[in-house]
Every structure is written in structure tokens, then in C-alpha cells.
C-alpha positions as semicolon CSV with decimal commas, in nm:
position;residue;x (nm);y (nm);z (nm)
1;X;6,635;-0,411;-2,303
2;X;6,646;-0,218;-1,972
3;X;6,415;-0,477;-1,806
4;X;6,633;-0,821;-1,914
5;X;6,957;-0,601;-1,798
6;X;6,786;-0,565;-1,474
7;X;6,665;-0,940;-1,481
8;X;7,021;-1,067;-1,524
9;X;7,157;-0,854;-1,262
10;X;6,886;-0,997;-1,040
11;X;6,908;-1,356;-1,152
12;X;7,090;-1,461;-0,821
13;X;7,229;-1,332;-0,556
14;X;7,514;-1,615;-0,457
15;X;7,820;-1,626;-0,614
16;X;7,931;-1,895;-0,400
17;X;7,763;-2,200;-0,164
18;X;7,955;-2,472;-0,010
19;X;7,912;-2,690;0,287
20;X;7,941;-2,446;0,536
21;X;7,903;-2,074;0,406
22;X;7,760;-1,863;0,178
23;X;7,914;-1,569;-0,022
24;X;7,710;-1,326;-0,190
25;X;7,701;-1,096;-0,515
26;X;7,647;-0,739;-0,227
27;X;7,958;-0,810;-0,074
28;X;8,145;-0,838;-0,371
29;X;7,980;-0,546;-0,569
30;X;8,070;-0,321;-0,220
31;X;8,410;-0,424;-0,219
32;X;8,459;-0,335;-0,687
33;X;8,287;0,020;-0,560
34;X;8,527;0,060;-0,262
35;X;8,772;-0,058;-0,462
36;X;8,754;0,244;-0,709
37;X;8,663;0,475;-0,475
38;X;8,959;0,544;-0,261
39;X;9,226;0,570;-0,534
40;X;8,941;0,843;-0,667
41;X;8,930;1,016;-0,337
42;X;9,334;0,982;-0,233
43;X;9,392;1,100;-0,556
44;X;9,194;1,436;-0,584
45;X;9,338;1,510;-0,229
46;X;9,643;1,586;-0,345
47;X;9,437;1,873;-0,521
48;X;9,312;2,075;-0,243
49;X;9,433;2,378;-0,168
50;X;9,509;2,270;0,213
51;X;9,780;1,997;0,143
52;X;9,758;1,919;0,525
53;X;9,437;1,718;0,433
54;X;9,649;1,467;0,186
55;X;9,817;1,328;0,515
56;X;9,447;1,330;0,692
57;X;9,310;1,111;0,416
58;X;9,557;0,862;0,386
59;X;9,524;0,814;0,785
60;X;9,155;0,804;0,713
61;X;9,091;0,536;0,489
62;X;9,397;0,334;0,690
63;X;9,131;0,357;0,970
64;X;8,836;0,372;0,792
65;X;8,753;-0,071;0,834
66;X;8,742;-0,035;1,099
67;X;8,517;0,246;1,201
68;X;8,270;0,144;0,910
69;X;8,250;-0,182;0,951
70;X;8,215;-0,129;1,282
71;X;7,900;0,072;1,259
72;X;7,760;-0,107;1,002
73;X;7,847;-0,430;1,139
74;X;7,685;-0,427;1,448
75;X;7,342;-0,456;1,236
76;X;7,407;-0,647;0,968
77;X;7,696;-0,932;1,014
78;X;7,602;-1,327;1,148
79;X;7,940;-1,298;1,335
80;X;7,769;-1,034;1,586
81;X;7,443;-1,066;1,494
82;X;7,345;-1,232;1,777
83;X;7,484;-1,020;2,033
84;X;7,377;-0,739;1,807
85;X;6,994;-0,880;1,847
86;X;7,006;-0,919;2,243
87;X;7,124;-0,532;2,259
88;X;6,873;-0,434;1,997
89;X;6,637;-0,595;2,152
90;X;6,707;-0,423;2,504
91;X;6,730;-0,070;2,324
92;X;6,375;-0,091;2,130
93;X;6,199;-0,268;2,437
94;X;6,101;-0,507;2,135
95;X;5,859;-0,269;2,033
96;X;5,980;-0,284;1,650
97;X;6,189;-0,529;1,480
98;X;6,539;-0,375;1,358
99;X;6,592;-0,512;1,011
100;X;6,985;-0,550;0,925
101;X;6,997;-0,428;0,577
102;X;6,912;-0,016;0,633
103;X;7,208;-0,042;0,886
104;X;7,460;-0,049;0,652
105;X;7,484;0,272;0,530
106;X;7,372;0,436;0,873
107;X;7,583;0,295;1,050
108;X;7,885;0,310;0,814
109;X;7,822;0,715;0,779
110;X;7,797;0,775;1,192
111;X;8,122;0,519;1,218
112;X;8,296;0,714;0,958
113;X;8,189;1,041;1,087
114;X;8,355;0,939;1,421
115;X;8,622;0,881;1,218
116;X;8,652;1,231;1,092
117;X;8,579;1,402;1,431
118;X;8,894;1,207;1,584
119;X;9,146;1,240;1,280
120;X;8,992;1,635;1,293
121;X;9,115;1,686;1,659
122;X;9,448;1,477;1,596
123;X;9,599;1,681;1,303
124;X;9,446;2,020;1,387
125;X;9,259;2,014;1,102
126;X;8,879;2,109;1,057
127;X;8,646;1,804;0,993
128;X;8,397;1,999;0,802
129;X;8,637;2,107;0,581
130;X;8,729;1,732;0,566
131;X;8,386;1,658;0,535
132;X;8,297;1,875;0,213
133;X;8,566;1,696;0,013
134;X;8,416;1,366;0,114
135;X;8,072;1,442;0,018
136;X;8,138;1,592;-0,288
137;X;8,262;1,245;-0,416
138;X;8,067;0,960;-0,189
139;X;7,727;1,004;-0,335
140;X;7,852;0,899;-0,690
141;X;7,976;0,570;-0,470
142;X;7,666;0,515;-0,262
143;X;7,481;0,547;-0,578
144;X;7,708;0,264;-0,753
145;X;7,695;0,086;-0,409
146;X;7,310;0,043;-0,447
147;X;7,351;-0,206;-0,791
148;X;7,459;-0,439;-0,472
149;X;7,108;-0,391;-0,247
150;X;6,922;-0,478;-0,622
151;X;7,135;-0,785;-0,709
152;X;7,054;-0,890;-0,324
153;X;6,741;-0,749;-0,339
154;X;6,738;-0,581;-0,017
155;X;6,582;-0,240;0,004
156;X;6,263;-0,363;-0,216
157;X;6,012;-0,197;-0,334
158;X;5,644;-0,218;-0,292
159;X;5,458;-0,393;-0,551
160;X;5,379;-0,193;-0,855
161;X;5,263;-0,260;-1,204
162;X;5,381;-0,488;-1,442
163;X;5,354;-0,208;-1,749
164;X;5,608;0,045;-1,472
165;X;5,912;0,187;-1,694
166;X;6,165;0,110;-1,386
167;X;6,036;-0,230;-1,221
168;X;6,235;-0,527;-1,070
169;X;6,083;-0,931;-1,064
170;X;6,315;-1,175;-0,825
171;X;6,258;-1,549;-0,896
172;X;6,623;-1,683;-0,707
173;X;6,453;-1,860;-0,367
174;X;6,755;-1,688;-0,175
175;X;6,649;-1,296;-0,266
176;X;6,559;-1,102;-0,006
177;X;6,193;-1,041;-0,102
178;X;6,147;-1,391;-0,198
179;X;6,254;-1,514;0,133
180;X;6,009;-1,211;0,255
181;X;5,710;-1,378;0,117
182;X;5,695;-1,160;-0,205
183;X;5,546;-1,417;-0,482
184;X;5,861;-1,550;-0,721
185;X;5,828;-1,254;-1,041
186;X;5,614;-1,023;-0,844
187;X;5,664;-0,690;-1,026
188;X;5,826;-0,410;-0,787
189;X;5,938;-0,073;-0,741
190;X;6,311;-0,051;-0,817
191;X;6,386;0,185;-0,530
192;X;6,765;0,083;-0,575
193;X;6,764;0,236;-0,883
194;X;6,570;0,535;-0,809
195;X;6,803;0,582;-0,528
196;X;7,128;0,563;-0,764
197;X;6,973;0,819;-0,975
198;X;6,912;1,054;-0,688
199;X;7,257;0,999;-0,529
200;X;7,396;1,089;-0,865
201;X;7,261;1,405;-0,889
202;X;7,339;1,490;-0,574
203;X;7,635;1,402;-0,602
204;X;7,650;1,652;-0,897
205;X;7,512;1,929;-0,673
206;X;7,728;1,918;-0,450
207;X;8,002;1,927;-0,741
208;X;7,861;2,299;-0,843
209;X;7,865;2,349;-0,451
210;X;8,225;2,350;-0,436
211;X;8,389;2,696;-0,418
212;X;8,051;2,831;-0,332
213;X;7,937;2,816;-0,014
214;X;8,118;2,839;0,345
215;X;8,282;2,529;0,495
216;X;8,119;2,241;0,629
217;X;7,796;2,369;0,420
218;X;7,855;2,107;0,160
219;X;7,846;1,854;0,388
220;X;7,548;2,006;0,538
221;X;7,353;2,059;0,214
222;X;7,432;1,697;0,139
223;X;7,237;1,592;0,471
224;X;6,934;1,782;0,388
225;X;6,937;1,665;0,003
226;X;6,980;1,304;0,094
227;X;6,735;1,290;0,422
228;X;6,480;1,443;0,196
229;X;6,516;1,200;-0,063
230;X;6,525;0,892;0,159
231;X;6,237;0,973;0,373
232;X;6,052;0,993;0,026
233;X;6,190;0,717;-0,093
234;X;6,051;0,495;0,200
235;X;5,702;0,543;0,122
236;X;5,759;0,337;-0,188
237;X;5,947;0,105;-0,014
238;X;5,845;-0,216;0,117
239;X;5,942;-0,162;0,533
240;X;5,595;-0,191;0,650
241;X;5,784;-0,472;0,901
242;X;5,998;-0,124;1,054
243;X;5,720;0,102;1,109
244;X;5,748;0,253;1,458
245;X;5,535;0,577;1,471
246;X;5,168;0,622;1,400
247;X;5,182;0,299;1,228
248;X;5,303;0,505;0,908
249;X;5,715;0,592;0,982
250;X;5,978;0,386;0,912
251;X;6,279;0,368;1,146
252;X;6,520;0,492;0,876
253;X;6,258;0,777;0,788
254;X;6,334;0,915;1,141
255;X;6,701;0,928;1,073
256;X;6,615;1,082;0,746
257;X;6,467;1,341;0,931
258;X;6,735;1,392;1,199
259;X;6,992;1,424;0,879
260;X;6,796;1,673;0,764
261;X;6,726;1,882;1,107
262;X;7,124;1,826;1,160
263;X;7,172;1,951;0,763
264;X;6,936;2,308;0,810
265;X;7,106;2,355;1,161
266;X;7,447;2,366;1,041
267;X;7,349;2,581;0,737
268;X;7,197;2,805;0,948
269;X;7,466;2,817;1,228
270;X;7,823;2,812;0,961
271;X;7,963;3,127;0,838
272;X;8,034;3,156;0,531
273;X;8,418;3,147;0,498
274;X;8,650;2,912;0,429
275;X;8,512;2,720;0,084
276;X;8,678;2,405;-0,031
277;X;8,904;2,496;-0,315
278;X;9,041;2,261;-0,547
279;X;9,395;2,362;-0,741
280;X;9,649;2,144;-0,938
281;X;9,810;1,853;-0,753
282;X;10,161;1,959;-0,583
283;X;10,207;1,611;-0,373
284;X;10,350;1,369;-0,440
285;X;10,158;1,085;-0,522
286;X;10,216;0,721;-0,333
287;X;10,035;0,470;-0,609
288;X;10,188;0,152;-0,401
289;X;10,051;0,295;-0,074
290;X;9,729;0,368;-0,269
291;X;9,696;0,051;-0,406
292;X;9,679;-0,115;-0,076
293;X;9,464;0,105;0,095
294;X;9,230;0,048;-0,175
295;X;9,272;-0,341;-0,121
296;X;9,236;-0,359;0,270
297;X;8,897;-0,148;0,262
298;X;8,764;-0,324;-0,070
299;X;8,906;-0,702;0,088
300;X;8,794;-0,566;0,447
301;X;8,447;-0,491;0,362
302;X;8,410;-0,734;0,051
303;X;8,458;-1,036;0,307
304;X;8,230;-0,890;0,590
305;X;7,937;-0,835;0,352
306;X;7,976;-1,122;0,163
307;X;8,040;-1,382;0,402
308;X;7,741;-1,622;0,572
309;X;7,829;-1,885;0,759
310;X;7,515;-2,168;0,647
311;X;7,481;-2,499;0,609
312;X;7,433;-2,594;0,270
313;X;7,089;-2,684;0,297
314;X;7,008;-2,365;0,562
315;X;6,854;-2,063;0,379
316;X;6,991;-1,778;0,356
């Protein structure tokens, strides 16, 4: 049952083709998560004990296209991929090929982070603070986000056996490890999935965080939690075409590890004071102005991930 679930999910990943461009499953699926996300997140703002933060957050996510698109963008979208490829390709020294897919999330989270740091300083609020509520809710999201990387199929696995519990076959000519040369029903690891399942629970730690530990430690425990993970996630992962250090490393493993240096720095450094506190809601709550927040980000980032501009008979 599991395994024709996961074959229909995978079965293709365009939802549209005509003449001139593409649009894909991933950007839709992003845009549903975002979509539910932000009315979760504006909504449980009005339920901290700081009510200064409801006003932060609803300048945040007015902002947030544009600062997360804007990091993720740069690696993944045809519209500046090729300006993206001749700076890439002066930064690396094209010693390593910078595949667009990992981008997404790294350079979402460092564009939203910005984000944080500059609507911190503006309202004279702290961004750690700010960043503890976030993080107790956006790995239940990334994990949902990741049913869009296995309907694409980027972020595949290596090959593994056809009698694994958790496995994933692609047979559409247009998914990603298809168009990698993985044979058409090649059995692989369905590191998607394990990833949902690890963002989940860490999602639920830091749930039992809150209340617990100082400010900004959330945030920080989060970093260590999900650097860990992903760097051991990798080695199951087919990147061998993004290894850049003793031929063994993937690109994203060394951010991994930076998240988690940054993660035990700040747990070492931050006092423990402060703790996110959650009470009953005493704002008022703007549904219309929710409502369209939640439709610019989910429209905003459903069209940039979903969009290809390809000739009908160009591959994908």
C-alpha cells in the first residue's frame, strides 16, 4: 500500500506543458505548504507573551518573497540561472559543479534570516526571540515541503534494494533522476521521506523546548539537530556530482556542519533568560490581512518554483 501511494505521488512531475513553458507538481506542493503555514504561524503570534512580536510577524511574512526567494532563487530559477551560473562559476573557480536543487532551502533560511536580523533592529525587538517562535513551527513545514523534492524527485537517493521498507522507483522521462541517468524503476533510497520524518520530530523537540531553555537556544538547538541530520542524510544521498572535499563531502554537508558549529556556539555563548512563553491570544486577529499574506507568499513562491520556460519538445 505504502509503495503504490509513493508510486502515484511519483508518477509525474508536470502538471502542466504547453508550447513554451513548463509548470511543475514542486512548485505547486511549496506554494499548498506555504499556503497553510503562515495563517499557522500569524495565528499563534497573537499568543506570545511579547505582543510586540504580532506586529514583527505580519511585517515579516509581507517581506518574506522577497528575501526567500531571493536566496533561494539565485540557485535554482531559469530566469537568473544564467547569471546565477557565470557568478557561481567565478566563486567555485569551477572546481565543483553547484547543483540548483539543495539551494532552495539554504538559501531561503540565510534570506529569511536576513530578514529577521533587519525587522530585529527596526522594531527593537530581539531576533532570537523571533527566531525560537519560528523554529518551533517551520520544521513541521519543511518536512511537508519535502513531499514536493519526491514528486520532483530531486534530492534522490542512492540506489538500494528492491525488498527496502521505504524505497522510491521514477519511470516519468522528466524526473530528476531519470534525466540524471538513473535507469527508469531503479529502486532508491527515499531520503525525502526520511527527511520529513526527521523534520517532524524535530519539530516536536523543539515543541517540549519551549518554556525551557534561554532565548535564541531553540533556534540554536534546531541548527545542531537539523545539521546533524542532514550531513547524515547525505551519505545516502545520491550527490556524488557535489563532492568537494577528499572526494567524500558534499557541498551541503559543509553547511550542515557550519549549522551545527553556529548551533553549539550559540548554546554555549546565550544565557539562559528570557524563554519563549506562549499565553492565550489578546490581539486582535486580522483574517482578511491573513488571508492575503498567505496568498502573496504561497502565489509568490508557487509561480517561481513552478515555472520553466521550455519549448515543448526541450527537456526539462
Amino acid at each position: 500500500m505504502l509503495n503504490q501511494l509513493i508510486g502515484f505521488w511519483t508518477k509525474s512531475p508536470i502538471a502542466l506543458r504547453t508550447n513554451n513553458l513548463i509548470v511543475v507538481w514542486f512548485g505547486i506542493i511549496v506554494g499548498i505548504v506555504v499556503a497553510m503555514a503562515i495563517p499557522t504561524i500569524l495565528f499563534l503570534s497573537n499568543s506570545i507573551e511579547d505582543q510586540r512580536y504580532v506586529r514583527f510577524f505580519y511585517a515579516f511574512f509581507t517581506w518574506w518573497p522577497l528575501f526567500s526567494i531571493g536566496g533561494a532563487i539565485f540557485f535554482f530559477h531559469d530566469f537568473w540561472f544564467s547569471l546565477g551560473r557565470r557568478i557561481k562559476q567565478f566563486l567555485v573557480s569551477g572546481q565543483f559543479k553547484w547543483k540548483r536543487p539543495g539551494a532552495v532551502f539554504y538559501g531561503g533560511f540565510l534570506g529569511s534570516l536576513l530578514l529577521v536580523l533587519i525587522l530585529g533592529f527596526h522594531y527593537h525587538l530581539s531576533a532570537l526571540y523571533a527566531l525560537d517562535f519560528i523554529f518551533i513551527l517551520i520544521p513541521f513545514f519543511h518536512g511537508a515541503s519535502r513531499l514536493a523534492c519526491l514528486n520532483f524527485g530531486c534530492c534522490y537517493g542512492k540506489v538500494c534494494s528492491d525488498s527496502h521498507l521505504l524505497k522510491v522507483r521514477y519511470h516519468h522521462p522528466d524526473s530528476e533522476p531519470v534525466r540524471h541517468g538513473i535507469p527508469r524503476g531503479q529502486s532508491l533510497h527515499a531520503v525525502q521521506l526520511y527527511e520529513m520524518i526527521v523534520c517532524m520530530l524535530i519539530g516536536s523537540f523543539m515543541v517540549y523546548l519551549m518554556g525551557r531553555v534561554g532565548e535564541g537556544k531553540i533556534f540554536a538547538t534546531y541548527l545542531v539537530c537539523y545539521g546533524a541530520a542532514r550531513f547524515v542524510l547525505e551519505f545516502i544521498r545520491d550527490n556524488s556530482h557535489e563532492k568537494v572535499l577528499f572526494h567524500w563531502l558534499s557541498v551541503w554537508q559543509l553547511l550542515s556542519l557550519c549549522f551545527v558549529a553556529a548551533g553549539t556556539i550559540l548554546l554555549i555563548v546565550l544565557p539562559d533568560g528570557n524563554r519563549l512563553r506562549m499565553i492565550n491570544p489578546t490581539h486582535y486577529i486580522d483574517p482578511v490581512k491573513i488571508v492575503l499574506l498567505a496568498l502573496l507568499n504561497a502565489v509568490a513562491l508557487g509561480i517561481t518554483f513552478s515555472v520553466h520556460f521550455r519549448k515543448r519538445d526541450e527537456p526539462l
